[in-house]
N, C-alpha and C positions, 0 to 999 in steps of 0.2 A: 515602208508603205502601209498604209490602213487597210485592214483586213476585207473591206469592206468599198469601193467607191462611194462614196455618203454625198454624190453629186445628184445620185441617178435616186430615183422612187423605189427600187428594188434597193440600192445598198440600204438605204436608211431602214427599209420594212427590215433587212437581216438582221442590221444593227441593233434595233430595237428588240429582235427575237432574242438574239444571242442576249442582252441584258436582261431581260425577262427569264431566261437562262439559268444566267446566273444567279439571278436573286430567288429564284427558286431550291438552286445546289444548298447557298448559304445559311437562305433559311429552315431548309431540313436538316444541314447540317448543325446547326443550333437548337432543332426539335431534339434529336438525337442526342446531346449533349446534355441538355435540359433531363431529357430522361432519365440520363446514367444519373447525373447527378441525383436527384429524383430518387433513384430505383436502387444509390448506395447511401441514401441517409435514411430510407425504409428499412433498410437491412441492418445497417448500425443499432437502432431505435430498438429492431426484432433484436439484435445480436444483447441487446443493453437488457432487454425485459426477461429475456429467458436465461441474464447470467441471473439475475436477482430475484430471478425463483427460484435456480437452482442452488445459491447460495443461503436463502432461506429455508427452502428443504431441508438442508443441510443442517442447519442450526435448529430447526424446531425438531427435525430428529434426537439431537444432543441431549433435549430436554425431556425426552419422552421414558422416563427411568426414576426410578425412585431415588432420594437425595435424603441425606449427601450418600456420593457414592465412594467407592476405597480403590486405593490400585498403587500398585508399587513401580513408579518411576525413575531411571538412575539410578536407583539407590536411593531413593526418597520417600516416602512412606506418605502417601498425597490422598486427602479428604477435597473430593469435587462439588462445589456446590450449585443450589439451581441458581439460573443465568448466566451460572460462569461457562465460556465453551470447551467443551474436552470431547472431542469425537471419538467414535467407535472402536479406531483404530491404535486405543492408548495415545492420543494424540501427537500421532505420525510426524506432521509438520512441526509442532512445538520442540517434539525432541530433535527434531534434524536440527534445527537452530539452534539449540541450547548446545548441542556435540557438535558444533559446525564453529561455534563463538573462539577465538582467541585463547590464551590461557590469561586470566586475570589474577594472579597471583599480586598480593600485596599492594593493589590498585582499589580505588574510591569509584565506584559503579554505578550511575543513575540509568534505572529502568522506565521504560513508558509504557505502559498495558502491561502489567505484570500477568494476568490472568488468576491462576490461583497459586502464580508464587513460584511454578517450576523453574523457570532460567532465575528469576532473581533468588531462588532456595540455594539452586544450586550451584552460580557460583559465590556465594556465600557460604558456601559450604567445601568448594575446593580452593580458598584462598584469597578469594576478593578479603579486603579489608573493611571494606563494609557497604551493602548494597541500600540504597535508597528507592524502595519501589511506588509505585504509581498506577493509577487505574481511575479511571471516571465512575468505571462502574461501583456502587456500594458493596456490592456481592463479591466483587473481586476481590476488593482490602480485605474484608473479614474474610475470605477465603485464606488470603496468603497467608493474614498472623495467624490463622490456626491452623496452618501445613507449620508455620515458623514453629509452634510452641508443638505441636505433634514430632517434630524433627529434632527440636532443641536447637537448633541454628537463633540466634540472638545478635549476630550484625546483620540485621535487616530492621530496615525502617521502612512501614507503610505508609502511605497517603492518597488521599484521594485528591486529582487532580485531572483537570482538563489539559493537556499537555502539558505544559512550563506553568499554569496558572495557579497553584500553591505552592511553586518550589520556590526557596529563598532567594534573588537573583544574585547574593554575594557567593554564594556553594559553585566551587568547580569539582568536575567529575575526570578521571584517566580517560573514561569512556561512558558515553552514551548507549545505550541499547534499545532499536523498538522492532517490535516484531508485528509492521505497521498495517492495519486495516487498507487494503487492497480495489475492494469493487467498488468502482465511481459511480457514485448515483448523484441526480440534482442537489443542489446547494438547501432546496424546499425539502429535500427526503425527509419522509416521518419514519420514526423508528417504532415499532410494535414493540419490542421490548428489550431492557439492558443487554442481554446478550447479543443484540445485533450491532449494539459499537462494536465487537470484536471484529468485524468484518466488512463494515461499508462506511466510506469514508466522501459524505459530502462537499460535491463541488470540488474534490482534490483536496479541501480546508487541512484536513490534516497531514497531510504530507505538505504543503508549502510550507504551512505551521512549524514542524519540523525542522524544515530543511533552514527556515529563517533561524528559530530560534537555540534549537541546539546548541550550535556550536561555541554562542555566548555562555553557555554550562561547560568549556573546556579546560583544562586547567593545559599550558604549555606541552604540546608534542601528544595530545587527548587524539581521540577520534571518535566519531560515530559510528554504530555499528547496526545497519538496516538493514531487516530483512523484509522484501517484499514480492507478493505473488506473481508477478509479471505478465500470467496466463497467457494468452499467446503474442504479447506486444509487446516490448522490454523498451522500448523506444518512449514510452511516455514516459516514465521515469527517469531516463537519462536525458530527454530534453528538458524536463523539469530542475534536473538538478544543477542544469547548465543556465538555470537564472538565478544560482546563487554563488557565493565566492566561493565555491566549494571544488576538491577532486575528489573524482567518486572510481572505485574500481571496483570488479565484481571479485569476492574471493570463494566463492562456492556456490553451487545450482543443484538444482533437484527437481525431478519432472514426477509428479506423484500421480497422474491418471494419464493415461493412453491420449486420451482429449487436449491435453495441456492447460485444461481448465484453472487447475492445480499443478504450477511451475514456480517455484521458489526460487528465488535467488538474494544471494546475503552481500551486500555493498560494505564494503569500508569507505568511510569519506572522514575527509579530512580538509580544514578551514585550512582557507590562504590567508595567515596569519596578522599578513597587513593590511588584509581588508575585513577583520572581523569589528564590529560596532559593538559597544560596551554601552 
């Protein structure tokens, strides 16, 4: 039966109320919707501006020091130069990753971002058979060859490269290595200066880059070996790596501030073999 008689002059006036009603509930509840929405892409936008001044803090700190500076890493004897980054803290993260990596003994090793050479020195130095390192920036190559000649380590090859873009496409590697720029900033990001490749990565460009390209650098039963900051969302990166023919599993974390700002975690991925494109 109708809620309402809609015979009589009164049901239709209620009928009419009750609809007036409703589109009133609807429609605030759609203000209200509108708003969160609204009130959680302000907060993202805030959340996005105040990672990328604190990771620029961060970096122009680094630089704030007479160069080149000296310090003894591993067991490595390491000259730092300006633009290259190496934090306060004898760079904490670099070393977690570098003693976090695999044993590479008697394997062919291509690096990506060498910095100034520590993870590609050192396992060049504990048995890799020869490491192939990489860096965009100018300051970083000539950083590593002269940690390499400071060291005496000589299976290392530097080059400057934007990703895979001066590497030979015929060269396979046992493993891949990048210890990948982390804070997503627009696809337009300007960078102030070479040392800010180490750390902000446009548009995601270099991690898909990555995750496409790599694993055509494999030579049979190879892997990838990423380490990336995760800060406090690990979920981009793993839905990222789930649009390529890849398995990705985490094999070590590290939370380096209270904040989770700085949350490292190192992936092993590994191509599904039948679907890699040559």
């Amino acid at each position: 039966m109708p809620l309402y008689n809609l015979t009589t002059p009164a049901g239709l006036r209620r009928t009419t109320n009750l609809q007036k009603s409703f589109e009133k509930y609807f429609i605030l509840r759609s203000a209200v919707q509108v708003y969160k929405m609204i009130n959680q892409a302000a907060k993202e936008i805030l959340d996005g501006h105040r990672e990328i001044s604190y990771v620029r803090k961060r970096l122009s700190e680094s630089q704030r020091t007479d160069f080149p500076k000296y310090t003894c890493c591993l067991s490595l004897d390491l000259e730092i130069h300006r633009e290259v980054f190496w934090d306060e803290d004898n760079n904490a993260t670099g070393r977690w990753v570098t003693e976090n990596l695999p044993a590479m003994a008697g394997k062919e090793v291509l690096e990506i971002g060498c910095g100034c050479g520590l993870t590609a020195l050192y396992l060049a130095k504990n048995g890799a058979r020869h490491v192939l390192a990489t860096d965009i920036n100018p300051s970083a190559v000539t950083n590593t060859q002269a940690n390499a000649v400071r060291n005496e380590i000589d299976n290392v090859t530097v080059v400057q490269s934007n990703l895979f873009e001066k590497i030979n496409p015929s060269l396979r590697f046992n493993c891949v290595v990048c210890h990948m720029p982390a804070t997503r900033v627009p696809l337009d990001f300007e960078f102030k200066s070479m040392v800010e490749h180490s750390s902000f990565d446009p548009g995601a460009s270099l991690l898909t880059g990555f995750l496409n390209e790599a694993p055509k650098y494999l030579s049979p039963s190879g892997a990838l070996l990423l380490c990336y900051n995760v800060s406090r969302d690990e979920s981009f990166i793993l839905e990222e790596s789930k649009k390529f023919p890849v398995m990705t599993r985490k094999i070590a974390s590290k939370k380096f501030t209270t904040d989770s700002m700085i949350n490292v975690h190192l992936y092993e991925i590994r191509p599904l073999v039948d679907e890699i494109k040559t």
